[in-house]
N, CA, C and O atoms as CSV, one atom per row, in Angstrom:
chain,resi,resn,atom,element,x,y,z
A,1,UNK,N,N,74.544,120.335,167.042
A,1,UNK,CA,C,74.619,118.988,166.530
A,1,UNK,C,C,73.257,118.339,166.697
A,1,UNK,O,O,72.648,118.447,167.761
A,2,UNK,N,N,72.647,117.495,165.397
A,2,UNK,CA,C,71.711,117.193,165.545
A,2,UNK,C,C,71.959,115.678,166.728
A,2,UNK,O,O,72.972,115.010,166.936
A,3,UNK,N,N,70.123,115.537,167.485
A,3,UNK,CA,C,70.137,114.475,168.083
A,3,UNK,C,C,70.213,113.168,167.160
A,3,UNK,O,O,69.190,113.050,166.486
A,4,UNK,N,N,71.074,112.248,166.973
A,4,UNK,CA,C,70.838,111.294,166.522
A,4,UNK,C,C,70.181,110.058,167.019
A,4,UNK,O,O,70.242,109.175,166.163
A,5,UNK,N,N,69.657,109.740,167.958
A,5,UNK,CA,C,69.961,109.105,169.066
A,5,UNK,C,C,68.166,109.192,168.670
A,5,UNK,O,O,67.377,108.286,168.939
A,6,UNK,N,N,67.856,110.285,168.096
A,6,UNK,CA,C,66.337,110.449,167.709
A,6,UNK,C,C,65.962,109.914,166.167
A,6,UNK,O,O,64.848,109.453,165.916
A,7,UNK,N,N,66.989,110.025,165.196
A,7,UNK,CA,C,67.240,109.502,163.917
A,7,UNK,C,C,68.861,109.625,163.879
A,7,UNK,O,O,69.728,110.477,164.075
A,8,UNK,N,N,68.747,108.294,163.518
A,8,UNK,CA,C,70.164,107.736,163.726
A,8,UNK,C,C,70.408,108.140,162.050
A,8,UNK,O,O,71.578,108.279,161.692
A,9,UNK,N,N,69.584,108.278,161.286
A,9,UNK,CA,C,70.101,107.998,159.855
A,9,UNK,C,C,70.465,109.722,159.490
A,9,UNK,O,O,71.064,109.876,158.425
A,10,UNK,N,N,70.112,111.150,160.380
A,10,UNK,CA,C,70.716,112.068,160.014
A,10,UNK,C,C,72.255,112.442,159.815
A,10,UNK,O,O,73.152,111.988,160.526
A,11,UNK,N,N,72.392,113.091,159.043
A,11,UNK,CA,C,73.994,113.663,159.000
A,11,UNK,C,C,74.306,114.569,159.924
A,11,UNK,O,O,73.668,115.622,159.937
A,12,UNK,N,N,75.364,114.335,160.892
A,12,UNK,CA,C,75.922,115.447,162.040
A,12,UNK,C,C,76.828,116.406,161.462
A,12,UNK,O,O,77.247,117.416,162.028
A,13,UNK,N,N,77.152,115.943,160.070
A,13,UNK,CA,C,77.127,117.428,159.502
A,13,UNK,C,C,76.957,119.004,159.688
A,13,UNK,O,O,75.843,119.489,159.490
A,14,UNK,N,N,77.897,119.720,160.015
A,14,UNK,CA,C,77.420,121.058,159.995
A,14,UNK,C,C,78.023,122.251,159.409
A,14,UNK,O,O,78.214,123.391,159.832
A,15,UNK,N,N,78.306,121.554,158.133
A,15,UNK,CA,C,79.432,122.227,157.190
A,15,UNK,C,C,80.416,123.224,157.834
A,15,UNK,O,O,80.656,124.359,157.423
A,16,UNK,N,N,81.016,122.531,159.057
A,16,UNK,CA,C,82.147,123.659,159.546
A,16,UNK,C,C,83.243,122.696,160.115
A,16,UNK,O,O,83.717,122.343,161.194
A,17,UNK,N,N,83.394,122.441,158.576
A,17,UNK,CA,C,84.954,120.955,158.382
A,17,UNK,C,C,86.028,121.879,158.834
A,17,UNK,O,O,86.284,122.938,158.260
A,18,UNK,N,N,86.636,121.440,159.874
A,18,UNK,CA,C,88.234,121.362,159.984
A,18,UNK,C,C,88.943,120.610,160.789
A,18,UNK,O,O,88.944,121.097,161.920
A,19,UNK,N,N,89.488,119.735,160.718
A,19,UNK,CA,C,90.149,119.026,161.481
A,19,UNK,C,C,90.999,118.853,162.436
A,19,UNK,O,O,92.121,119.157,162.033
A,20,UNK,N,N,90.999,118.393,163.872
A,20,UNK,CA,C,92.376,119.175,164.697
A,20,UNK,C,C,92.903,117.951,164.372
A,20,UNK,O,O,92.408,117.085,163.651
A,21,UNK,N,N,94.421,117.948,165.228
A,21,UNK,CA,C,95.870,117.194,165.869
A,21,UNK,C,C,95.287,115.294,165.494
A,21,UNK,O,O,95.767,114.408,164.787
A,22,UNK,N,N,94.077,115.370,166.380
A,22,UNK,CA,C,93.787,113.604,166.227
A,22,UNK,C,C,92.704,113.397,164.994
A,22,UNK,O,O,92.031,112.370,164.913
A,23,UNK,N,N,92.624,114.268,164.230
A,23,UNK,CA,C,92.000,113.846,162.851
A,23,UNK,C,C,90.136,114.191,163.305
A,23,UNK,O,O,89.257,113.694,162.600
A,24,UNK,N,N,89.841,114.918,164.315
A,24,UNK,CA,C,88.487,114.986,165.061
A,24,UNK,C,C,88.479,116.214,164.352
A,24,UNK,O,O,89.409,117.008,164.209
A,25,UNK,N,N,86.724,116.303,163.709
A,25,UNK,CA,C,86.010,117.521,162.958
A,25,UNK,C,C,85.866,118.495,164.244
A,25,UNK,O,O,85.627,118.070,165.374
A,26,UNK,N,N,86.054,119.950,163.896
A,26,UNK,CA,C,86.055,120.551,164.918
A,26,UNK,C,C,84.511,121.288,164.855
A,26,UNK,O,O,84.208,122.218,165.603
A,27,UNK,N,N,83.510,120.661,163.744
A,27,UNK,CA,C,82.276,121.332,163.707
A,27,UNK,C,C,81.321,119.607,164.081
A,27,UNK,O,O,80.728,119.680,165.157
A,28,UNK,N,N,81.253,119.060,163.796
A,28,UNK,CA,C,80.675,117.804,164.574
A,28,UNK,C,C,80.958,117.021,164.761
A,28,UNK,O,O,80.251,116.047,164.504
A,29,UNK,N,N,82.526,116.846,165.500
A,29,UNK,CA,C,82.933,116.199,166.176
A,29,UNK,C,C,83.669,114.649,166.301
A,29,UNK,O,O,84.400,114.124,167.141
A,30,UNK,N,N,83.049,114.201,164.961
A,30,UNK,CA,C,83.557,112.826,164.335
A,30,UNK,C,C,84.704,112.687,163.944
A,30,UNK,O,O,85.069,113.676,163.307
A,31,UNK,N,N,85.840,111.516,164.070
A,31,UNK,CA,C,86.975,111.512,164.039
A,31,UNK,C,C,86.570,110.867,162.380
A,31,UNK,O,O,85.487,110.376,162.065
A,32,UNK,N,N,88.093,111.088,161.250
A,32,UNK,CA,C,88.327,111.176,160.327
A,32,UNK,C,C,87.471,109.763,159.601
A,32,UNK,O,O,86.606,109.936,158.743
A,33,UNK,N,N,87.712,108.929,159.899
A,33,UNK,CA,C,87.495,107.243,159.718
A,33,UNK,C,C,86.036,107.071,160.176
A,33,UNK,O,O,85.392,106.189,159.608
A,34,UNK,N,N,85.163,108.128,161.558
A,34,UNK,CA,C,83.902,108.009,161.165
A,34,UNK,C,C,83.025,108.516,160.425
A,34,UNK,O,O,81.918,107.981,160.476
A,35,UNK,N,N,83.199,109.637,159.544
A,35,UNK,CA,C,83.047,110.641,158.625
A,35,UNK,C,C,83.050,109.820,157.501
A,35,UNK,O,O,82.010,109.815,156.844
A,36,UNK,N,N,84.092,109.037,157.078
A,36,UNK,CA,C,84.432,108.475,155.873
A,36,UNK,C,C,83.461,106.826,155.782
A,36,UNK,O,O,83.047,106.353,154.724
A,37,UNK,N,N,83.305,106.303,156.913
A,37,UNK,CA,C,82.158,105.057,157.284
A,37,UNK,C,C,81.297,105.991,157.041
A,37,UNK,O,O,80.973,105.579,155.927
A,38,UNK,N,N,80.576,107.048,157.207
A,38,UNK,CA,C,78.884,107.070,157.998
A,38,UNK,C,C,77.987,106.519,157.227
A,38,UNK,O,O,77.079,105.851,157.722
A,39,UNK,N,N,78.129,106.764,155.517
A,39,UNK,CA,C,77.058,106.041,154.731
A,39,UNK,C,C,77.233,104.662,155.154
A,39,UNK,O,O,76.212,104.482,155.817
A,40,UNK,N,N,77.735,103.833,155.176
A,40,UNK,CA,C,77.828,102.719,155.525
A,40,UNK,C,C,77.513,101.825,156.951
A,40,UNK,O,O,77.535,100.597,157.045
A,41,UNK,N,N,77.275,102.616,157.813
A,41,UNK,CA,C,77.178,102.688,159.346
A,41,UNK,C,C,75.775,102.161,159.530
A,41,UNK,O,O,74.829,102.760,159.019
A,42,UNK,N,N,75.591,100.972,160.298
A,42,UNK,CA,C,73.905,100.812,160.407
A,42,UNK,C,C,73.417,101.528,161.566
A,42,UNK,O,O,74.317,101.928,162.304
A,43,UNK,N,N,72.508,101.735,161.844
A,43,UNK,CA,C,72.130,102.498,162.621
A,43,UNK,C,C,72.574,102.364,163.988
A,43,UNK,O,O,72.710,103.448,164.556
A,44,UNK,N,N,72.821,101.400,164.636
A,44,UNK,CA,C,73.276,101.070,165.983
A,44,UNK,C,C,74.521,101.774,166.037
A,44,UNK,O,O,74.552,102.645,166.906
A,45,UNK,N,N,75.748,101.611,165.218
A,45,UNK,CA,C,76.967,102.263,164.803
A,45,UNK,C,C,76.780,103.797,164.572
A,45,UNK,O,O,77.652,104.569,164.971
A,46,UNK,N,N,75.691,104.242,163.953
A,46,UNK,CA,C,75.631,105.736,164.353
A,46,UNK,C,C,75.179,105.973,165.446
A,46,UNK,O,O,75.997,106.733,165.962
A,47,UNK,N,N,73.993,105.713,166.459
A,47,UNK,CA,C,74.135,105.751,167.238
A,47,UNK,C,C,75.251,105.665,168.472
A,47,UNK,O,O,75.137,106.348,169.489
A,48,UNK,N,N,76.178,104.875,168.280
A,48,UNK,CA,C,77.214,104.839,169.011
A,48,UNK,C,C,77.906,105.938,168.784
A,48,UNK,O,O,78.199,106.612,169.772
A,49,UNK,N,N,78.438,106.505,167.140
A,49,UNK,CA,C,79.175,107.584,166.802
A,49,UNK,C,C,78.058,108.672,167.476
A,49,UNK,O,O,78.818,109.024,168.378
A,50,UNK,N,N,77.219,109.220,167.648
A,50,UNK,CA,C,76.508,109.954,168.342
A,50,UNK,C,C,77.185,110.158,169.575
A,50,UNK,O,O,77.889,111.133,169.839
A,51,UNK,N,N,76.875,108.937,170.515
A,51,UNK,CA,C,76.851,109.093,172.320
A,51,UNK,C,C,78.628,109.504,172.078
A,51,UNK,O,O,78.969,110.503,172.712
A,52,UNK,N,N,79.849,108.765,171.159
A,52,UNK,CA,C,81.226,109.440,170.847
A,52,UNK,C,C,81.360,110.809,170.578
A,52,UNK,O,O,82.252,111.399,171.187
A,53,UNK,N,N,80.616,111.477,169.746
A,53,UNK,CA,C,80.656,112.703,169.503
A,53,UNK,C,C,80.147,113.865,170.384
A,53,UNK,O,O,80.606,114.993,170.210
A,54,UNK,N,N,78.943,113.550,171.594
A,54,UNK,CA,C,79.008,114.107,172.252
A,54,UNK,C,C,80.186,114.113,173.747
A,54,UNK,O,O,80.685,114.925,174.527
A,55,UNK,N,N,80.182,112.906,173.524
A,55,UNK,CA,C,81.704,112.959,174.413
A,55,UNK,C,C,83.036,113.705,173.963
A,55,UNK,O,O,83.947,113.826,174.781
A,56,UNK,N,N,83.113,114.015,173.164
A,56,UNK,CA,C,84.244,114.364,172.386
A,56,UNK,C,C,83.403,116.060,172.709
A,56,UNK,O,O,83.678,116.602,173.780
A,57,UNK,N,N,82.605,116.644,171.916
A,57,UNK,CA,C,81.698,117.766,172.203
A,57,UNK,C,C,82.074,118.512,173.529
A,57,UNK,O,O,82.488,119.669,173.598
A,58,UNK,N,N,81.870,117.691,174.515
A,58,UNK,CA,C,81.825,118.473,176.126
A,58,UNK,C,C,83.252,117.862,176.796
A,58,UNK,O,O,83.446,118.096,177.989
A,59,UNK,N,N,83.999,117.279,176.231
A,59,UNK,CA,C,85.481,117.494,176.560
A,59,UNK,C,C,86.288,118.667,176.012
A,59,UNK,O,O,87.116,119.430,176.511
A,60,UNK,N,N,85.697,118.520,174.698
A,60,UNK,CA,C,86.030,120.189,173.881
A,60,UNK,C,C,85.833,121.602,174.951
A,60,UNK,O,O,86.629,122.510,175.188
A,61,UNK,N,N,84.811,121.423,175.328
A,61,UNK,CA,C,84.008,122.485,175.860
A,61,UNK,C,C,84.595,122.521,177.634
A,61,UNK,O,O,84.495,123.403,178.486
A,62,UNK,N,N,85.026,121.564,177.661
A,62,UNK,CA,C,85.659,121.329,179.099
A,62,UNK,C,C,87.246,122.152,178.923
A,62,UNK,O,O,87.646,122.987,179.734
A,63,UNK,N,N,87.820,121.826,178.009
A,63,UNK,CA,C,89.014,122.468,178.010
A,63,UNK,C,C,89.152,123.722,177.588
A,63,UNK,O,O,90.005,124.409,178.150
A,64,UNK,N,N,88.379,124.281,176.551
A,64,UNK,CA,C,88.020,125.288,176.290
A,64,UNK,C,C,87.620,126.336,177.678
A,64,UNK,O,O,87.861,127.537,177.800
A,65,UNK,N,N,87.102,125.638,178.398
A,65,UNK,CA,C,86.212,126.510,179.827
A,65,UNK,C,C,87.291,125.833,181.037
A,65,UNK,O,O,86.934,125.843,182.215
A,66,UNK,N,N,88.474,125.319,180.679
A,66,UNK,CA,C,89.963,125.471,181.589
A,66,UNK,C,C,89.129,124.348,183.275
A,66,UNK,O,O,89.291,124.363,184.495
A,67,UNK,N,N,88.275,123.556,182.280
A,67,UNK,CA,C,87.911,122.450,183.305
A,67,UNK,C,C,88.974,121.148,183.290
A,67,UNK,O,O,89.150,120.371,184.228
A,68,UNK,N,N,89.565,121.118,182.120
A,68,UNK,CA,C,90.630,119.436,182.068
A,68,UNK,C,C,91.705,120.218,181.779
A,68,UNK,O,O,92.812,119.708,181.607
């Protein structure tokens, strides 16, 4: 996942769409409704969807690795 946090205006995009249970991309991480905002998102708001998506990222990775 790119840093956004470095350019807020990139796409976290990583063409590996699929969606789980709560509507969250299982390739970068954005829930359904922030995917569908992002053109619209000023930069502070992607930034925020950023610091969300890596939270979402290493909770993934937490359960996956039988930490939560």
């Amino acid at each position: 996942m790119p840093s956004g946090l470095n350019d807020p205006n990139a796409n976290p995009c990583i063409r590996n769409c699929c969606l789980d249970q709560q509507d969250i991309c299982l390739g970068c991480f954005r829930h359904l409704d922030e995917i569908l905002a992002w053109r619209a998102m000023s930069d502070m708001e992607r930034q925020a969807c950023f610091v969300r998506m890596a939270q979402r990222k290493a909770e993934s990775q937490a359960r996956r690795n039988g930490l939560k």
